[in-house]
GUDRENKE-768573 format. One record per residue (C-alpha): residue in three letters; x, y negated, z negated. Coordinates in pm, whole numbers, plus 32768, in hexadecimal, padded with zeros to 4 digits. Example, Ala and Ser with C-alpha at 12.3 -4.5 7.8 and 13.67 -1.06 7.14 Angstrom:
BEGIN
    aa      x      y      z
   ALA   84CE   81C2   7CF4
   SER   8557   806A   7D36
# end
This chain:
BEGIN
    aa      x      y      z
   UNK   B05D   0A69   D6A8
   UNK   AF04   0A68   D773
   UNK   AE39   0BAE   D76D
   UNK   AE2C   0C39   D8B9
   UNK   ACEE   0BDF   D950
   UNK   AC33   0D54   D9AB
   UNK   AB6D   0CBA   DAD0
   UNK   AC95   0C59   DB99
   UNK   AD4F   0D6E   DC94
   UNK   AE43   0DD2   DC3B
   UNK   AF6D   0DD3   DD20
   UNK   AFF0   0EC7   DDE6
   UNK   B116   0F1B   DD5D
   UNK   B059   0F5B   DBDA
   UNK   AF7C   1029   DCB0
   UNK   B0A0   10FE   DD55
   UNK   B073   1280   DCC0
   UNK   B1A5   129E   DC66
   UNK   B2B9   1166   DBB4
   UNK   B2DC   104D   DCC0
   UNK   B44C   1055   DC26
   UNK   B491   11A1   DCF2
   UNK   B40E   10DC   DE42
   UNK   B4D3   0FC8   DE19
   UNK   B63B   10B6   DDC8
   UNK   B5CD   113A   DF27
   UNK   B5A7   0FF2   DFB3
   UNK   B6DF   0F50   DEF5
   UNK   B7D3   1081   DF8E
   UNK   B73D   1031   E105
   UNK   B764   0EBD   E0AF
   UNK   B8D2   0EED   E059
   UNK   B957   0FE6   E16D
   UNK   B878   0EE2   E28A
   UNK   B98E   0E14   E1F4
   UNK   BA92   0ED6   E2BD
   UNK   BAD4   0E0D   E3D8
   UNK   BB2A   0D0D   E30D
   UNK   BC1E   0DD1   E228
   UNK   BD95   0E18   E281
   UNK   BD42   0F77   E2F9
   UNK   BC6B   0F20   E3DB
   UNK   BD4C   0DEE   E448
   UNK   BE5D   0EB2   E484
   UNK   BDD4   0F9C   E579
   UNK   BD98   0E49   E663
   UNK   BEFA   0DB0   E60A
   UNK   BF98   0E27   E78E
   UNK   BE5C   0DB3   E852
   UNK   BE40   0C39   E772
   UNK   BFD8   0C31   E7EF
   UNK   BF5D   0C2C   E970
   UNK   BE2C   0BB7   E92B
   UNK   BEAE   0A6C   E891
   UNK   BFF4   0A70   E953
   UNK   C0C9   0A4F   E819
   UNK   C1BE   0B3E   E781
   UNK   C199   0C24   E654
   UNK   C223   0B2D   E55F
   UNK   C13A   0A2D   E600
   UNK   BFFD   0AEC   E5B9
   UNK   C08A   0B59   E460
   UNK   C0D0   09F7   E40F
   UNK   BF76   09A7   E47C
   UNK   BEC6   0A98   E3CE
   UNK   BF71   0A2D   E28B
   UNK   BF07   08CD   E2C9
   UNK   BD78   0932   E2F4
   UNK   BDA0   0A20   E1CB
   UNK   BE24   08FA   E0D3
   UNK   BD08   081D   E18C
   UNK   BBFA   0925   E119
   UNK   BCB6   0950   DFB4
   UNK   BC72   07B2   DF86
   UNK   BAEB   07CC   DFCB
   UNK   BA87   091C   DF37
   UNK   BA60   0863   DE1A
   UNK   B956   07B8   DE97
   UNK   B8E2   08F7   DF1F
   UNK   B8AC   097F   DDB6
   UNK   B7E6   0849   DD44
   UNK   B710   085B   DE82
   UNK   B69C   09B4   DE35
   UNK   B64D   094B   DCC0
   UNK   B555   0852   DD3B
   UNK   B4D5   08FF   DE7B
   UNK   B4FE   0A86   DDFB
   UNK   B553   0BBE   DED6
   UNK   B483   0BC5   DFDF
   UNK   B4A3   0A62   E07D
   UNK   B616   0A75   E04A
   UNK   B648   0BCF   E0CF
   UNK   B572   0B68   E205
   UNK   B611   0A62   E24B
   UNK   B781   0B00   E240
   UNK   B706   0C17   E32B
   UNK   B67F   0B00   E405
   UNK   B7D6   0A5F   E401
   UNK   B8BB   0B70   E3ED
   UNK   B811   0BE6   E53F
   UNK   B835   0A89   E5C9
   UNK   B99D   0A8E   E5A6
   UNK   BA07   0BE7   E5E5
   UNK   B942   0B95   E75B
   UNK   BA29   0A5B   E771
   UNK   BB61   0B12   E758
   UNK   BAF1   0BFA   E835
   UNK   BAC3   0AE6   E920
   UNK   BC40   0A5F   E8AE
   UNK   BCF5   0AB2   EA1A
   UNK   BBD4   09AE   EAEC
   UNK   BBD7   08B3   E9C8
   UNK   BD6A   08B8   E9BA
   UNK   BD54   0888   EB10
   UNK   BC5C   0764   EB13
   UNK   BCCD   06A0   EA03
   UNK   BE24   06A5   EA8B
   UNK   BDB9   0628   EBC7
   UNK   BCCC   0540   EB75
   UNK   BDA7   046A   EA94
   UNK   BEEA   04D6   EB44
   UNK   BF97   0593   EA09
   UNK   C05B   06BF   E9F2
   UNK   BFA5   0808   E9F2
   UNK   C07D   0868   E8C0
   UNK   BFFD   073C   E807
   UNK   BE8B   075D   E860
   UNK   BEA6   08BC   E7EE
   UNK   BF68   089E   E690
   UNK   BE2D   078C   E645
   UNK   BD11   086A   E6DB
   UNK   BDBB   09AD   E612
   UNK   BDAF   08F5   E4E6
   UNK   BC36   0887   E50B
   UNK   BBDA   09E1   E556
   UNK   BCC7   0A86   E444
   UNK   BC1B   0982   E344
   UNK   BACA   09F3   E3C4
   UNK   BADE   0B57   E3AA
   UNK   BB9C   0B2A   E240
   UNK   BAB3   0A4E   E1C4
   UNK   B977   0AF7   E213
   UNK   B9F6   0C3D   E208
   UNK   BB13   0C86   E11B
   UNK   BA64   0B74   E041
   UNK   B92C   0AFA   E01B
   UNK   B87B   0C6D   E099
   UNK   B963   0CEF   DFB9
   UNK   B934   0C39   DE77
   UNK   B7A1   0C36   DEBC
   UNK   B76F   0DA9   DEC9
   UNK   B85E   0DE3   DD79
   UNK   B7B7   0CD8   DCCC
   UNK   B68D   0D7B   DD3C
   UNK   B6A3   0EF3   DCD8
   UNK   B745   0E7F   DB3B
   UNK   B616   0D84   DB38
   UNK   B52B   0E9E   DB3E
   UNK   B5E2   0F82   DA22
   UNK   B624   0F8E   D8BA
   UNK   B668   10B7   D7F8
   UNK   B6A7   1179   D968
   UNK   B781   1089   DA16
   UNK   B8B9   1117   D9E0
   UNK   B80A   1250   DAAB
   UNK   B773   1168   DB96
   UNK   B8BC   10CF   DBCA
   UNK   B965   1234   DBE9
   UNK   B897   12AE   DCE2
   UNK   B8A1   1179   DDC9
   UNK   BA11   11C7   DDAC
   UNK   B9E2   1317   DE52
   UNK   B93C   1263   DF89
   UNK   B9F7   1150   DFAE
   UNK   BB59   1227   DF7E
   UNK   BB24   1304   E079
   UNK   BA72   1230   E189
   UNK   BBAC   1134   E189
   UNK   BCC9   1255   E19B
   UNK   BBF1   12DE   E2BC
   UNK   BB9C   11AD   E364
   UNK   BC9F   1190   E44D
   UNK   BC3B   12B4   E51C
   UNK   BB0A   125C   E573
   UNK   BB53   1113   E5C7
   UNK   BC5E   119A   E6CA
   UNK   BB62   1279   E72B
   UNK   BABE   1169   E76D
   UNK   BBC1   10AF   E82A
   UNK   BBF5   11C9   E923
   UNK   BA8D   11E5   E952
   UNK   BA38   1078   E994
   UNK   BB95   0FCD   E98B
   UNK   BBD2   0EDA   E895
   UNK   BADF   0DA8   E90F
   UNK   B9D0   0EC5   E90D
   UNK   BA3F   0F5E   E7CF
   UNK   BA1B   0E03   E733
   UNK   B8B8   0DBA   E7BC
   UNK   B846   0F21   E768
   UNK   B8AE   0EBA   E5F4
   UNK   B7F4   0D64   E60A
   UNK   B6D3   0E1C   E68B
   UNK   B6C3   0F02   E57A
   UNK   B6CE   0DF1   E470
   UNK   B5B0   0D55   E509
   UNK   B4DF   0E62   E59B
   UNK   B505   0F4E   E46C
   UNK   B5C3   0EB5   E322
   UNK   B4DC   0D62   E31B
   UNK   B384   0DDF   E317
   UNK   B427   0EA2   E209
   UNK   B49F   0D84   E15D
   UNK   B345   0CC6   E176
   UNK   B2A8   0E0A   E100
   UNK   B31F   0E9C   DFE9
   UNK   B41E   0DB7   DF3B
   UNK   B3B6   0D21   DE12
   UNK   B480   0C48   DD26
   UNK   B418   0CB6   DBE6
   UNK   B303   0D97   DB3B
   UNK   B25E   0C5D   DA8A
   UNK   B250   0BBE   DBDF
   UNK   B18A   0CFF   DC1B
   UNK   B0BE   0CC9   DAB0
   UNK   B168   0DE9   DA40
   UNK   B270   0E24   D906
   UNK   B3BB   0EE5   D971
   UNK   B3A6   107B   D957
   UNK   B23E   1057   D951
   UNK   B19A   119F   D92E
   UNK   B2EA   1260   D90A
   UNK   B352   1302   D7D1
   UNK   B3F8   129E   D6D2
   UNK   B533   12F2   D6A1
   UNK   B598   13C7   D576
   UNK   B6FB   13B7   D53D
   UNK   B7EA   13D2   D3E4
   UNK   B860   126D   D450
   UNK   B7BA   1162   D410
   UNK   B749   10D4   D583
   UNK   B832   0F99   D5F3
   UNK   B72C   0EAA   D67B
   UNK   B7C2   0D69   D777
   UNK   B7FF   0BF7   D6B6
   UNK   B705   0B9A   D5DF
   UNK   B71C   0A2E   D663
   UNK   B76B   09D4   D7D8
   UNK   B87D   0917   D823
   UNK   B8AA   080F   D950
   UNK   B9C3   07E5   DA1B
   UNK   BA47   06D9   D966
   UNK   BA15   07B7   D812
   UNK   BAB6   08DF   D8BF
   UNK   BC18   081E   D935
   UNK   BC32   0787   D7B6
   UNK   BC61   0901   D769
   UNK   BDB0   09C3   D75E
   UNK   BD05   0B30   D7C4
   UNK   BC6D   0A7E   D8E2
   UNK   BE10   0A0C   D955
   UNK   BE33   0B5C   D8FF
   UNK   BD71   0C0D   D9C9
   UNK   BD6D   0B26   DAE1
   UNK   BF1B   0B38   DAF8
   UNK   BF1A   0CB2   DAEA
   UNK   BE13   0CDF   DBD3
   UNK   BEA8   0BA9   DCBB
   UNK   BFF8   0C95   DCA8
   UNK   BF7C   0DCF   DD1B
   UNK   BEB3   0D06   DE4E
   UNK   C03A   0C67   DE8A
   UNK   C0D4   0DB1   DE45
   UNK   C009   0ECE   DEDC
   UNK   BFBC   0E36   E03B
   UNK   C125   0DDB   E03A
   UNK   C193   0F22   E02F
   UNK   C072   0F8C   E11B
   UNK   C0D0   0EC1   E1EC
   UNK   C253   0EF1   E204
   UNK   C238   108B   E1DE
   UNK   C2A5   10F4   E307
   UNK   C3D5   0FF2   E305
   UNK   C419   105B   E173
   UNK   C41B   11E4   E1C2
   UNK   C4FE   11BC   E2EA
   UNK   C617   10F3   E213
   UNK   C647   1239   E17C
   UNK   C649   12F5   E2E9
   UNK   C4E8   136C   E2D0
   UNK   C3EE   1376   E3EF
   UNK   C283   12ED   E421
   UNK   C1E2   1416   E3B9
   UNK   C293   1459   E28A
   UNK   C256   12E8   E248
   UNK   C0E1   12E4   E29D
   UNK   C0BA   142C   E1F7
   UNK   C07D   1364   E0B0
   UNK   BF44   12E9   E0AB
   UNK   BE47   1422   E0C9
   UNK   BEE2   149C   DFA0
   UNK   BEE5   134E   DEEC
   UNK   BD99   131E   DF53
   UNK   BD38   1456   DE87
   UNK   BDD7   1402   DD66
   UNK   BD3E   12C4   DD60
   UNK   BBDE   1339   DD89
   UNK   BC28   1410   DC50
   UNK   BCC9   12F0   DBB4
   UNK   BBC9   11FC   DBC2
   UNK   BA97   1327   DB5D
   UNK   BB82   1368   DA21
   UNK   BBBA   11F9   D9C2
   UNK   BA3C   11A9   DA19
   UNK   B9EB   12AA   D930
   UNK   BABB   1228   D805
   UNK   BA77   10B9   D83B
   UNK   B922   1102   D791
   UNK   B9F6   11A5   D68C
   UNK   BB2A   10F7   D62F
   UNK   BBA6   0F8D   D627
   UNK   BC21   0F1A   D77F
   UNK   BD7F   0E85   D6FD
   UNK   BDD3   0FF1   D6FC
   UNK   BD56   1041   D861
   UNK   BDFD   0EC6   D8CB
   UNK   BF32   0F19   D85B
   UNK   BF3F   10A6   D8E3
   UNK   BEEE   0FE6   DA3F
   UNK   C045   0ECE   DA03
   UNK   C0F6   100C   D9BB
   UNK   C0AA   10D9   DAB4
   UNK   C0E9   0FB7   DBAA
   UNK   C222   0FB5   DB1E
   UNK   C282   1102   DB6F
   UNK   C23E   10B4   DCC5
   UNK   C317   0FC4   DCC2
   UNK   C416   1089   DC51
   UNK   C3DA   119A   DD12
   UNK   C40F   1087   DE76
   UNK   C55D   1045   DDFC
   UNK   C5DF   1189   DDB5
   UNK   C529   1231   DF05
   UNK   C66E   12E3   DF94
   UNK   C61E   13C6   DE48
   UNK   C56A   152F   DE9D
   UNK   C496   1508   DD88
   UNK   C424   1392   DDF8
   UNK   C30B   13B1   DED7
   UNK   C26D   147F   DDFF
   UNK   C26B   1390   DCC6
   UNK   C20C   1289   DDF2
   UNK   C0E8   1331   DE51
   UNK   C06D   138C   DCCB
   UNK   C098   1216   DC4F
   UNK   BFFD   117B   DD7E
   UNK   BEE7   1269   DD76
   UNK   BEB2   1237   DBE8
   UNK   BECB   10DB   DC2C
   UNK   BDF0   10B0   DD3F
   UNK   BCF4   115C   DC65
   UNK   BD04   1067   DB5A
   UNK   BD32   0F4A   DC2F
   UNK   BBA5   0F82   DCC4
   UNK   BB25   0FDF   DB6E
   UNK   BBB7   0ECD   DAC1
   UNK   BB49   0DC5   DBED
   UNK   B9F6   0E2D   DBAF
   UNK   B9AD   0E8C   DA12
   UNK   BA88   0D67   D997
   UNK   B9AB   0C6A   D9D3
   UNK   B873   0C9A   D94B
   UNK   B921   0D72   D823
   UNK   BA02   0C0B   D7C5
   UNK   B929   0B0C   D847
   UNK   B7D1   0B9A   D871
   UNK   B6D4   0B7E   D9A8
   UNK   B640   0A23   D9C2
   UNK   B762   097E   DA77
   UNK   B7E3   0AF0   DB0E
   UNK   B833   0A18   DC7C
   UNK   B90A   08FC   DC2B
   UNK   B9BA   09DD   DB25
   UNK   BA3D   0AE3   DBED
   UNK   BA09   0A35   DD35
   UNK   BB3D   093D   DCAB
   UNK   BBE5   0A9B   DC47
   UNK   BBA2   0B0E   DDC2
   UNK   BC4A   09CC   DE3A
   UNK   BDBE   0A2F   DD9A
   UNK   BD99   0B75   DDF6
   UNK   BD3D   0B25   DF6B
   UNK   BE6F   0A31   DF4D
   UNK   BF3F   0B17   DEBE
   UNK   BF0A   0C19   DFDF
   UNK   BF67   0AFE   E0CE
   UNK   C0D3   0AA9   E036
   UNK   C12F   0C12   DFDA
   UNK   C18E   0C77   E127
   UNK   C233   0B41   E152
   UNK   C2C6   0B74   E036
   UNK   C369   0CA1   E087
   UNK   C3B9   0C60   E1E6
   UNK   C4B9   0B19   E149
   UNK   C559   0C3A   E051
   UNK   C5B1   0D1B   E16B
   UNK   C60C   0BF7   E21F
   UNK   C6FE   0B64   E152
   UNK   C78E   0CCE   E0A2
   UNK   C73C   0DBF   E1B5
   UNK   C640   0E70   E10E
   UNK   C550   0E85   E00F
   UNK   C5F5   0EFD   DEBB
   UNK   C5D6   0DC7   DE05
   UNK   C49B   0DA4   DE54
   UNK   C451   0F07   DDAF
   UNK   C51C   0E86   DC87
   UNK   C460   0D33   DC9F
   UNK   C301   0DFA   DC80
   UNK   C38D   0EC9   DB68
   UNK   C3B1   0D9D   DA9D
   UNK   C2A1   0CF8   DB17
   UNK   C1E9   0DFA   DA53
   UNK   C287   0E26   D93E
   UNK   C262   0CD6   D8B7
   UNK   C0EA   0CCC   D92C
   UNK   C0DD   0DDD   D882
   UNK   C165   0D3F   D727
   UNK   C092   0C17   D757
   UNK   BF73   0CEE   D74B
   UNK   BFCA   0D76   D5F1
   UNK   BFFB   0C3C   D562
   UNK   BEBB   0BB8   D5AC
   UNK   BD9B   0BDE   D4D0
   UNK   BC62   0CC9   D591
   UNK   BB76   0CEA   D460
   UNK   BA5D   0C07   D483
   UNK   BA62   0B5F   D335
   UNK   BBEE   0B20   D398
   UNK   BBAB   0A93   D4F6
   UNK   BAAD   09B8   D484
   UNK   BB77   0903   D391
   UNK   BC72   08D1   D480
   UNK   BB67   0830   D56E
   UNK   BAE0   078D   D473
   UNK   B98E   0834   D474
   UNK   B8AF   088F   D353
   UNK   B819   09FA   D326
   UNK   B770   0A97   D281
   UNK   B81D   0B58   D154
   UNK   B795   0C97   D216
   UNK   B833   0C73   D343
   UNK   B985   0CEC   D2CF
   UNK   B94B   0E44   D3A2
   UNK   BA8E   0EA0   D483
   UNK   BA67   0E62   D5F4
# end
């Protein structure tokens, strides 16, 4: 490697007093919950306005927002290969830029239903379900995705040893600002209505989240000339430290292995499974005669649990081999799933709300340490971006999914006992496949070295 040349500045970042690492967690958390509008939360809180708004019906907008969803789940791919060769701060700028763009176009969905429909003599309901799906594609795209998969990519680029802290705390943020995002976004609504509510958000992106973007992200430390946890400690533990892959995989190198599929379908299942269920809730509590509030009454408490979920996990992941901690999340998925089908049970919501919380825990740990850990940092975008694109895709048939169970059965036990063995056989695929590095690499056919045998 070149010696550093000592008559060159140094940037700022290497000059920060304190590890850039910590700047960039803050950055990464306000990254991920700007994000929001484009999330199903923060969705969901519009769904009655986009009905007038676009003159369609609830299964209208529904059906449109699953068709932008899968649109975004095709291209955030591309996303993740884009921020490889661009890095963090162009491609988080440019996502604000856009996700603003859009959420001021569907806030302007009533005059350009009306237009459209006019000017080409079409029927407002048609106009709408196309302009819906534009805008739903937008706001997924930009926000669920590409905003989303930046700031991760981001905060596990800029920690080693520490990541599974980093990762922990960003779980604590991120937790509890999407469980308690809906009320100020209806505060918001009442304040402004919802075509203000929407414009206040754009603003916000633009006046206050991009001049962060352009300011402090930063893509790596050696894009910074600086070496990760530089000037931190060193770690003393009794366990030998588990470092990320020792040779970066590519995409292509990545889908030829079987923890990749592994990974990818569990975390593609909990997307499918969990917004489902979200999504449904209300409809799934009241086939057993309970009301909204008992139904709704869920998700503080799973929120909790998954905050401690996802500290714990964090924690071990720089400890222990993450077959263990894949196959605890497939598990406790599958407990979910069995605790959907037998809901009329006393004891059911309570097993609901302790397997979705554990699981949601593990889900955002796993979506995050996984991928440098297996496949290391060089090609971090296209990796999990193509991960991001399932999971996306998944959260876009789920409900679906679930609305054609109820549908054709009149309610939504098989689909519990569909997600309980779901699980259980992701589950055994996990166990069977080799996680050692020495093992995986043989199966890829990659050569290590003899010293790269260590568990991850």
């Amino acid at each position: 490697m070149p010696k550093e040349d000592p008559s060159k500045p140094r940037s700022i970042p290497a000059r920060f007093p304190v590890y850039y690492g910590w700047v960039i967690l803050i950055a990464g958390s306000m990254g991920i919950l700007a994000s929001i509008p484009g999330q199903t939360m923060g969705v969901s809180v519009f769904t009655d306005h986009y009905i007038a708004a676009f003159q369609s019906t609830r299964v209208g907008v529904s059906s449109a927002y699953m068709i932008g969803t899968l649109a975004s789940a095709l291209l955030i791919p591309l996303a993740g290969r884009w921020y490889d060769r661009s890095g963090a701060r162009i491609t988080a700028s440019v996502s604000a830029v856009m996700l603003a763009l859009f959420l001021l176009f569907l806030s302007s969905s009533s005059v350009v239903t009306e237009t459209l429909s006019t000017v080409f003599s079409l029927s407002p309901g048609v106009v709408g379900f196309a302009a819906a799906a534009a805008g739903f594609f937008g706001i997924r795209f930009f926000g669920q995705g590409v905003l989303t998969l930046v700031s991760r990519a981001m905060v596990v680029q800029w920690f080693g040893s520490r990541r599974g802290l980093a990762v922990g705390i960003l779980g604590i943020f991120t937790a509890f600002g999407f469980s308690y995002a809906p009320r100020p976004l209806q505060g918001l609504i009442d304040l402004f209505g919802w075509i203000g509510a929407l414009q206040f958000l754009a603003a916000v992106l633009v006046c206050l989240f991009l001049p962060l973007s352009i300011l402090v992200y930063r893509s790596t430390p050696e894009s910074c000339g600086m070496k990760i946890e530089e000037g931190m400690k060193r770690r003393i533990t009794r366990r030998p430290v588990i470092h990320d892959a020792e040779v970066s995989s590519t995409l292509a190198e990545a889908k030829r292995d079987l923890r990749y599929w592994v990974l990818v379908l569990l975390l593609w299942f909990w997307g499918f499974y969990n917004t489902a269920v979200t999504f449904h809730v209300i409809s799934i509590f009241s086939e057993v005669g309970r009301n909204t509030a008992y139904a709704l009454g869920i998700f503080f408490p799973i929120a909790l649990i998954s905050v401690v979920s996802k500290f714990v996990s964090s924690w071990a992941s720089d400890r222990i081999n993450l077959k263990w901690l894949i196959i605890l999340h497939a598990l406790s998925a599958a407990v979910s799933g069995l605790a959907v089908s037998l809901l009329a049970l006393p004891a059911a919501r309570t097993l609901l709300i302790v397997s979705m919380g554990i699981s949601g825990g593990l889900f955002g740990m796993l979506n995050m340490i996984s991928w440098p850990r297996l496949f290391g940092r060089k090609h971090l975008g296209a990796v999990s971006g193509f991960a991001m694109g399932w999971i996306v895709a998944g959260s876009a048939v789920g409900p679906w999914f679930f609305s054609v169970i109820f549908q054709f059965t009149g309610g939504y036990r098989f689909a519990g006992t569909a997600g309980l063995a779901a699980g259980i056989i992701i589950a055994v695929c996990a166990a069977a496949v080799p996680f050692s590095r020495k093992s995986a690499a043989a199966s890829c056919g990659h050569e290590k070295p003899a010293a790269s045998t260590a568990k991850i």
